[in-house]
Wavefront OBJ file of the C-alpha trace (Angstrom):
o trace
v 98.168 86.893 166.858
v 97.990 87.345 170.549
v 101.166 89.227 170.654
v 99.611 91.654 168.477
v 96.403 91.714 170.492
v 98.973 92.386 173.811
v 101.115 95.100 171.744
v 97.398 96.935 170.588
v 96.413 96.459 174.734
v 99.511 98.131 176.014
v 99.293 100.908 173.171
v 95.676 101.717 174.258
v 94.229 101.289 171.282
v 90.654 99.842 171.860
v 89.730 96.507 170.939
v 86.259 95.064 169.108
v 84.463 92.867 170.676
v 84.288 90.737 167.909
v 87.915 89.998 166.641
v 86.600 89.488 163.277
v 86.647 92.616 162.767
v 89.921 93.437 163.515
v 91.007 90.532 161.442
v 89.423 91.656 158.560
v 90.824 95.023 159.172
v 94.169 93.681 159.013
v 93.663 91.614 156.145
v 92.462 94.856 154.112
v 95.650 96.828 155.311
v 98.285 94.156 154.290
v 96.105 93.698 150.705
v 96.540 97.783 150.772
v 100.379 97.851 151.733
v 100.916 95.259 148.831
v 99.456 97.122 146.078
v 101.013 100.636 146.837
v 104.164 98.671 146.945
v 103.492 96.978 143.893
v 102.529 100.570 141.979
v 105.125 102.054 143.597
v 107.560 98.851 141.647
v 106.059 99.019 138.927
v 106.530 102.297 138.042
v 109.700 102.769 139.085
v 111.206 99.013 137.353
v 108.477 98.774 135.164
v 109.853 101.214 132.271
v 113.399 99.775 132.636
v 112.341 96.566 132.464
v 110.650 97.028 129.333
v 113.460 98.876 128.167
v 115.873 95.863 129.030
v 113.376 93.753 127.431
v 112.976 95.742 123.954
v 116.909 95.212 123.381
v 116.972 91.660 124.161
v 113.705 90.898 122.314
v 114.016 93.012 119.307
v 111.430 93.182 117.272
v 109.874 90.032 119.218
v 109.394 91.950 122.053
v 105.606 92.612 120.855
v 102.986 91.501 123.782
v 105.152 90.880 126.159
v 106.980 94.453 126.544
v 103.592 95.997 126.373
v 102.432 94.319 129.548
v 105.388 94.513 131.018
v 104.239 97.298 133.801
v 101.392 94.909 134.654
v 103.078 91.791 134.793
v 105.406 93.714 136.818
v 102.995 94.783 139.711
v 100.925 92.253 139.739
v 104.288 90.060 140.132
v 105.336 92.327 143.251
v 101.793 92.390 144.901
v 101.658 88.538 144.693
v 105.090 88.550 146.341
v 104.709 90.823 149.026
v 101.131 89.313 149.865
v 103.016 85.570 149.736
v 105.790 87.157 152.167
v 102.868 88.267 154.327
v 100.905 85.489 154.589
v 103.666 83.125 155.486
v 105.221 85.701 157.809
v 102.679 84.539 160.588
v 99.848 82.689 161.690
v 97.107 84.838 161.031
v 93.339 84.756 161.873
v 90.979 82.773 159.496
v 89.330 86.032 158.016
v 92.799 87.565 157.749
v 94.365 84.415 156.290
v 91.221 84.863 153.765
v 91.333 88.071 153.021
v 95.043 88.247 152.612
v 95.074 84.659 150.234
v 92.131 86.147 148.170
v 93.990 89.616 147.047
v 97.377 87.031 146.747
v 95.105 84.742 144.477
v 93.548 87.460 142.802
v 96.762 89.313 141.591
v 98.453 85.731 140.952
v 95.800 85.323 138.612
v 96.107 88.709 136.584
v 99.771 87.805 136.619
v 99.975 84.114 134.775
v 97.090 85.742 132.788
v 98.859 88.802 131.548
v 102.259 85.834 130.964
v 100.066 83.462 129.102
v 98.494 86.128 126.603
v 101.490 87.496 126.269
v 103.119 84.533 124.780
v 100.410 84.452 122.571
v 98.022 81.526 124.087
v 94.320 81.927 123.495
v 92.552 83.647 125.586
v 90.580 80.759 126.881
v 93.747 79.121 127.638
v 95.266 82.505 129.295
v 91.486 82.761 131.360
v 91.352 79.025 132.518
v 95.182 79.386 133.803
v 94.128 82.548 135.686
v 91.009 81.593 137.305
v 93.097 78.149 137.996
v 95.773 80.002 140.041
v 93.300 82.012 141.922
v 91.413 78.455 142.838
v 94.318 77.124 144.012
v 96.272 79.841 146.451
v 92.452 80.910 147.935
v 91.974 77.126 148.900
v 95.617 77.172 149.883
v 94.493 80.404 152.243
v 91.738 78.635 153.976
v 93.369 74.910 154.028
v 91.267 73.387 152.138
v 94.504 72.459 149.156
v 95.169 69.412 150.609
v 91.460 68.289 150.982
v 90.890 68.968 147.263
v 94.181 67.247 145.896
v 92.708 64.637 147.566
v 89.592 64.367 145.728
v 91.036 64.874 142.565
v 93.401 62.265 143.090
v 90.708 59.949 143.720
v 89.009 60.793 140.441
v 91.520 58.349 137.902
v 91.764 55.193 135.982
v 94.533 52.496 136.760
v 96.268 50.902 134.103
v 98.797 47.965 134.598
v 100.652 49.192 137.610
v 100.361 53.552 137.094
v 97.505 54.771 138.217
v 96.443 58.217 136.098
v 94.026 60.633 138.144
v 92.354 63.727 137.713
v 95.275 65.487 139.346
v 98.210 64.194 137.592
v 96.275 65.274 134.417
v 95.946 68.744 135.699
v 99.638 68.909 136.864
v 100.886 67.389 133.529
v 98.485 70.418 131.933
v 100.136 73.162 134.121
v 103.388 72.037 133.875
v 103.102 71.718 129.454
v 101.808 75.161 129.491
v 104.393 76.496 131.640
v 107.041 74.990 129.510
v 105.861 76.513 126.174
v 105.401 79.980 127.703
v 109.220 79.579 128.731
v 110.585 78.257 125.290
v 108.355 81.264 123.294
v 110.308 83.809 125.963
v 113.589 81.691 125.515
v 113.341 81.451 121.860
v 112.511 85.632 121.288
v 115.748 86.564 123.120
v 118.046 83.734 121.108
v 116.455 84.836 117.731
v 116.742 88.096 118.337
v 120.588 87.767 119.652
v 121.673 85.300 116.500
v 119.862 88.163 114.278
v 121.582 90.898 115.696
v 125.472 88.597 115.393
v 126.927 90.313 112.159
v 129.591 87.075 111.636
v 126.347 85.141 110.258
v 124.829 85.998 106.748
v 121.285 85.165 106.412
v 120.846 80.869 105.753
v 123.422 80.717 109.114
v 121.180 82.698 110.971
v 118.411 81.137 109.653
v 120.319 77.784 110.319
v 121.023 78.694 114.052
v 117.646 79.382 114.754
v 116.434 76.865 113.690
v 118.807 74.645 115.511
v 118.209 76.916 118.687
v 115.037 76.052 118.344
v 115.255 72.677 118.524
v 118.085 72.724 121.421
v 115.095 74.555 123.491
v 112.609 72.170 122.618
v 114.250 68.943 123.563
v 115.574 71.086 126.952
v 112.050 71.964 127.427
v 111.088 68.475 127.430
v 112.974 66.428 129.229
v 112.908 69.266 132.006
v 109.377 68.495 132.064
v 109.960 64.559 132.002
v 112.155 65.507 135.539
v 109.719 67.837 136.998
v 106.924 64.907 136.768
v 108.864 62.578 137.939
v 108.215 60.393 134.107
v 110.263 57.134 134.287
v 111.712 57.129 130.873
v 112.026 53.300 130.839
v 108.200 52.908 131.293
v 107.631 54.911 127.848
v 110.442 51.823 126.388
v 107.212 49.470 125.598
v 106.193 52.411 123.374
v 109.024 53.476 121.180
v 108.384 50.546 118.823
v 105.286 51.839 118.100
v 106.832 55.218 117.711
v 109.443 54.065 115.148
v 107.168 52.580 113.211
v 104.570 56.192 113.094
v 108.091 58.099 112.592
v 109.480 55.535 109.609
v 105.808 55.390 108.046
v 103.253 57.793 108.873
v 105.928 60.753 109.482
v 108.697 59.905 107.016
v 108.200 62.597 104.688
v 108.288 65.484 107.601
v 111.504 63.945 109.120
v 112.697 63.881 105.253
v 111.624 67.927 104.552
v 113.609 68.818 108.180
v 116.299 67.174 107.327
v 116.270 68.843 103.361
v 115.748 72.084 105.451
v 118.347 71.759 107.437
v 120.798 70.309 104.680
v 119.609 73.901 102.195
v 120.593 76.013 105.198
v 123.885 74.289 105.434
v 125.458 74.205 102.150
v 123.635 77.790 101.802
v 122.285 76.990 98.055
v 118.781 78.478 98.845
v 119.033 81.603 101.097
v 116.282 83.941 102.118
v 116.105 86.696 99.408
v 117.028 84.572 96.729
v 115.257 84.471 93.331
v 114.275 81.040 92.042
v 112.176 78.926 89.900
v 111.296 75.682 91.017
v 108.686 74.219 87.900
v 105.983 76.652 87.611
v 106.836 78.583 90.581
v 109.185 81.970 90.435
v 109.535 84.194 92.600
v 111.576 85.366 95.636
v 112.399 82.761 98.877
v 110.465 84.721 102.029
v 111.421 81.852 104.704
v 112.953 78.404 105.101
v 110.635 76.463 107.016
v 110.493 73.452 108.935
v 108.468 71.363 106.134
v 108.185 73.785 102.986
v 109.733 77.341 101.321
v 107.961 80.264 101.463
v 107.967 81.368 97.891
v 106.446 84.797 96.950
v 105.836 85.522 93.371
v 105.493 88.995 91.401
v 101.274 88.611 91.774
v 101.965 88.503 95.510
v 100.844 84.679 95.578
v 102.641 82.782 98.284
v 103.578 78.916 97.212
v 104.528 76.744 99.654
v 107.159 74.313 98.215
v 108.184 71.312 100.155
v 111.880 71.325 100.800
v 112.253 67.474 99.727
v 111.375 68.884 96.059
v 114.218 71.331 96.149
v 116.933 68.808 96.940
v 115.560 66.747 94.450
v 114.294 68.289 91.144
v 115.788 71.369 89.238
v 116.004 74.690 90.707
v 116.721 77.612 88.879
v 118.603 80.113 91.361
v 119.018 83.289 89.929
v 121.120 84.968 92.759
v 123.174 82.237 94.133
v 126.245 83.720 93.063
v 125.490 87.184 91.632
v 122.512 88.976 91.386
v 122.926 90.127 87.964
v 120.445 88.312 85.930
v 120.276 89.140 82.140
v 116.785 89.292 80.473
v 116.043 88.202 77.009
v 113.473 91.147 74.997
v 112.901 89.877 70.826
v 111.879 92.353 68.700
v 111.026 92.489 64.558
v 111.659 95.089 62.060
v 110.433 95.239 58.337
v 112.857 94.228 55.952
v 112.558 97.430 54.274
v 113.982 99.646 57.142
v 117.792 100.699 58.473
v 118.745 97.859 60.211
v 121.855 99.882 62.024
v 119.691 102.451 62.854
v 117.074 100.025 64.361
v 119.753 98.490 66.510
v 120.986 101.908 68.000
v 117.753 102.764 68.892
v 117.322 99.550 70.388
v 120.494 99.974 72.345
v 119.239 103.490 73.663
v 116.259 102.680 74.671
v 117.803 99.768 76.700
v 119.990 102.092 78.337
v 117.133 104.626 79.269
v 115.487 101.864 81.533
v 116.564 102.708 85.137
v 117.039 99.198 85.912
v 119.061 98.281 82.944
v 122.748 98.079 83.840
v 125.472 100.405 82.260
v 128.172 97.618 82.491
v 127.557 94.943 81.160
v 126.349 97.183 78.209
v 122.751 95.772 76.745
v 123.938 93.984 73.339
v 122.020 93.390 70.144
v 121.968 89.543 68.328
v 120.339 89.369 64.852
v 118.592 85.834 65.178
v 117.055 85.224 62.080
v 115.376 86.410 58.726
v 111.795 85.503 59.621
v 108.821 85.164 57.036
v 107.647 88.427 57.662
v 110.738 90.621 59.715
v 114.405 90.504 60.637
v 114.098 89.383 64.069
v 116.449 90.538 67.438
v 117.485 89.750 70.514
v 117.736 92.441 73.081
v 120.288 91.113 76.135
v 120.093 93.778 78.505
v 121.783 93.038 82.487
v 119.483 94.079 85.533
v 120.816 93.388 89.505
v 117.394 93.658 91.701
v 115.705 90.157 90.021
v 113.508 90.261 93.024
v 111.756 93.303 91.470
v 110.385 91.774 88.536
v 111.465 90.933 85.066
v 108.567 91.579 83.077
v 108.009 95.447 84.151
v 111.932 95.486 82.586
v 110.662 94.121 79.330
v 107.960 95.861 79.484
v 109.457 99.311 79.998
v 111.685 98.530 76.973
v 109.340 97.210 74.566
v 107.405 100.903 75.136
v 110.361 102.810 74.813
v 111.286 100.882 71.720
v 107.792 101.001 70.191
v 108.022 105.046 70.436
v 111.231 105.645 69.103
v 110.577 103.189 66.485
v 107.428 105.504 65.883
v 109.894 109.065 65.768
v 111.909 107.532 63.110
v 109.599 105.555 60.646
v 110.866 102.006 61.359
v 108.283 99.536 60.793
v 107.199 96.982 63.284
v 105.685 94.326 60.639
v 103.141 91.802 61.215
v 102.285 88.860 59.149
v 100.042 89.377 56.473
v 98.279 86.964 53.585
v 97.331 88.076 50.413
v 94.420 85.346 48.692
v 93.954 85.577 45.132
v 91.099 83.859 43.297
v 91.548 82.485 39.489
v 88.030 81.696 39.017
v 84.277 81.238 39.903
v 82.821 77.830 38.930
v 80.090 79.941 36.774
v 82.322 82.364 35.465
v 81.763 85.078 37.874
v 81.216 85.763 41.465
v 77.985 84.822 43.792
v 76.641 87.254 46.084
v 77.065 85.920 49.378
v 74.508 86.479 52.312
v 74.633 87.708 56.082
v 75.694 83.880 57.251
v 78.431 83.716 54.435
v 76.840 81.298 52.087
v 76.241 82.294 48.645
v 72.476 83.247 47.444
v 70.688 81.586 44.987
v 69.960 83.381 41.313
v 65.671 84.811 41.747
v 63.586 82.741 39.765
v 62.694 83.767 36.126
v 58.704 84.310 35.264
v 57.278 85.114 32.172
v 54.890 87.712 31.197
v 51.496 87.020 30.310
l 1 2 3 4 5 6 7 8 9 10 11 12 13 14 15 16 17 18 19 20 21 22 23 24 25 26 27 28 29 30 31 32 33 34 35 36 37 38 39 40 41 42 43 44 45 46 47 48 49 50 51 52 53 54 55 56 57 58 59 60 61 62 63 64 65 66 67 68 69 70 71 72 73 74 75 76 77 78 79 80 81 82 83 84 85 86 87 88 89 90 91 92 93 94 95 96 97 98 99 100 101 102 103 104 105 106 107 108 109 110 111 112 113 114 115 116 117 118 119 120 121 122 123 124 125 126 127 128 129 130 131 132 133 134 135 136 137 138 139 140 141 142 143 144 145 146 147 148 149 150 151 152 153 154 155 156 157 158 159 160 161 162 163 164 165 166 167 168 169 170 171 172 173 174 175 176 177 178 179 180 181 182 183 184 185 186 187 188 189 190 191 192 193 194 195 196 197 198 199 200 201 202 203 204 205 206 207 208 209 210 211 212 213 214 215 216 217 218 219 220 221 222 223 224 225 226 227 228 229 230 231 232 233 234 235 236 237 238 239 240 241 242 243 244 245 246 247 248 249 250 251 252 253 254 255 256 257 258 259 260 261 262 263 264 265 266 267 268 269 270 271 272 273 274 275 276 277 278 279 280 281 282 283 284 285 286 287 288 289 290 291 292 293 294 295 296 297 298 299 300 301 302 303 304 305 306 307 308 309 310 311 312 313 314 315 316 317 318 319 320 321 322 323 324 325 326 327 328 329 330 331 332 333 334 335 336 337 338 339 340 341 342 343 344 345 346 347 348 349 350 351 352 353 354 355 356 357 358 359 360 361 362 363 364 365 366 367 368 369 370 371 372 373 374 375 376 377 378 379 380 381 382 383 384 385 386 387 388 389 390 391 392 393 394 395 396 397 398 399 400 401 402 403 404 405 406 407 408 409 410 411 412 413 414 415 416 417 418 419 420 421 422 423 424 425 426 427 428 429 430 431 432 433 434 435 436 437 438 439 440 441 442 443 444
């Protein structure tokens, strides 16, 4: 600082009396030269950036891209102000001044990250305000002095000691981790999704796998950035077997059944099934379960154990053309050619109703009351329903039945009485039971 003071002496430029002044003058200028260079940044790598970010991310580009200008200057104000204060040793209310505006934007910054990757906002606010504790106590020197108390605040146990600190580092360095594997993970999905040699279960498959690639990377980066002895955790993986074989056995078992479906690609995304009472159309292959969404929108959650081990009806594992069963009953009394040509046509009127295969006609059986049919009709879009199908023909048969006076019967029972105990018939009251005879009285 006193070649400054010298350079401002030669130049003539008057000096304060009180250098404070001038030190906080200086302080406010370097704040002010950081954020015009950070607007300036930002708006000139901001929209690119987003850009770049949009076709890596894909659709998982939400939150992230639309902060991306101010995660962008608040990034370049932090780094010019870091540059600045470590370019020289400044005065105390210029070293202040200077950390406060770093700490400040430094803040905004992991705030605007941590939100972004869709933390909580308390989570996003208590890592902001953190960051801003930390660089202004860093600005007036008094970091070290606070590590210290913090590490004094701890328990020992056996020969590790675990303070107040170490919990706060393990904190910051677990939330930095999973910020980095969400960002990681958005730009691998999206890339795997946009790879056209993958149908859907490999994609699905990859991810998943990518997933888990990151996850495991993600940790034992953070076991080498804390310094975490791996052989000290040794006396604890017996007791971790034992929660894995007892207490988690069944969510090991529905990864591995997940991971097994995706492989041999017998349950895809998209497909149609029926898995015991559930039917409907497979949304997503989860970690523990299938996302199943039926025709009344109701999403069942099947664990992926039960699929590798009970029956599954898959109606689009080879082909998507499903054929639908539709029984219908005509009097005995009507054309039965004619009944089946209508039936044919109004098969064939349906939209959904395929011309090849052409919908057939089986006689079944001579019922008590009607000759009864089988309608066999071939649709291709299962996932749209199988009842509106029936239901469309079963209308258009009903009508056409109507045009051309073929009966629809229904049964009917005829009950004929031989006698009345007393010859002839009681009269029978509101509740159904028959009255008794009025009472006979003489005339006086």
């Amino acid at each position: 600082m006193q070649e400054i003071i010298a350079l401002l002496t030669r130049a003539g430029i008057p000096l304060p009396a009180d250098l404070n002044w001038l030190a906080a003058i200086i302080g406010f200028s370097i704040v002010g030269v950081g954020m015009a260079l950070g607007w300036v940044i930002s708006r000139l790598a901001g929209r690119h950036l987003r850009g770049f970010w949009e076709r890596v991310a894909g659709e998982r580009a939400e939150g992230l891209a639309d902060r991306m200008i101010r995660i962008i200057y608040h990034g370049s104000v932090s780094i010019v102000l870091a540059i600045a204060f470590f370019a020289m040793d400044w005065w105390t209310f210029t070293d202040l001044i200077i950390g406060a505006g770093w700490g400040l934007c430094a803040g905004y910054l992991v705030w605007h990250i941590v939100r972004a990757t869709n933390f909580a906002r308390w989570i996003a606010l208590a890592a902001g305000v953190f960051t801003f504790a930390v660089i202004l106590s860093n600005a007036v020197g008094g970091l070290e002095r606070v590590s210290f108390v913090l590490d004094r605040i701890g328990v020992t146990v056996g020969d590790n000691r675990i303070s107040l600190l170490t919990v706060l580092v393990i904190a910051i360095t677990a939330l930095a981790l999973f910020a980095v594997v969400r960002i990681i993970r958005r730009i691998v999905s999206h890339s795997i999704q946009r790879s056209s040699g993958l149908d859907p279960a490999q994609k699905l498959l990859a991810d998943k796998l990518a997933l888990i690639a990151i996850v495991v990377a993600a940790f034992f980066i953070g076991i080498d950035i804390l310094g975490i002895d791996l052989t000290a955790l040794a006396f604890f993986s017996g007791a971790l077997g034992l929660a894995v074989g007892f207490g988690m056995q069944k969510t090991f078992g529905n990864l591995i059944a997940g991971i097994i479906l995706l492989m041999d690609r017998s349950i895809k995304p998209g497909d149609v099934i029926a898995v015991g009472e559930s039917f409907g159309w497979v949304n997503k292959i989860g970690v523990r379960a299938v996302s199943i969404i039926t025709r009344d929108g109701k999403e069942h959650l099947i664990p992926n154990e039960n699929l590798m081990t009970e029956e599954v009806e898959n109606w689009s594992y080879s082909s998507l053309e499903v054929r639908v069963h539709i029984e219908v009953g005509v009097s005995y009394n009507c054309d039965i050619r004619l009944a089946q040509e209508i039936m044919v046509e109004a098969a064939l009127d349906c939209k959904r109703v395929l011309k090849s295969p052409k919908p057939n006609i089986w006689l079944t059986e001579f019922g008590d009351s009607s000759v009864n049919f089988d309608v066999l009709v071939w649709i291709k879009d299962p996932e749209s329903g199988v009842g509106n199908v029936r239901s469309d023909i079963l209308n258009r048969i009903w009508w056409k039945f109507k045009e051309h006076d073929i009966e629809i019967p229904f049964p009917q029972r005829d009950l004929h009485i031989r006698d009345w105990p007393d010859g002839k018939p009681k009269a029978l009251g509101g509740d159904g039971v028959a009255k008794p005879e009025p009472a006979k009285t003489e005339k006086g």
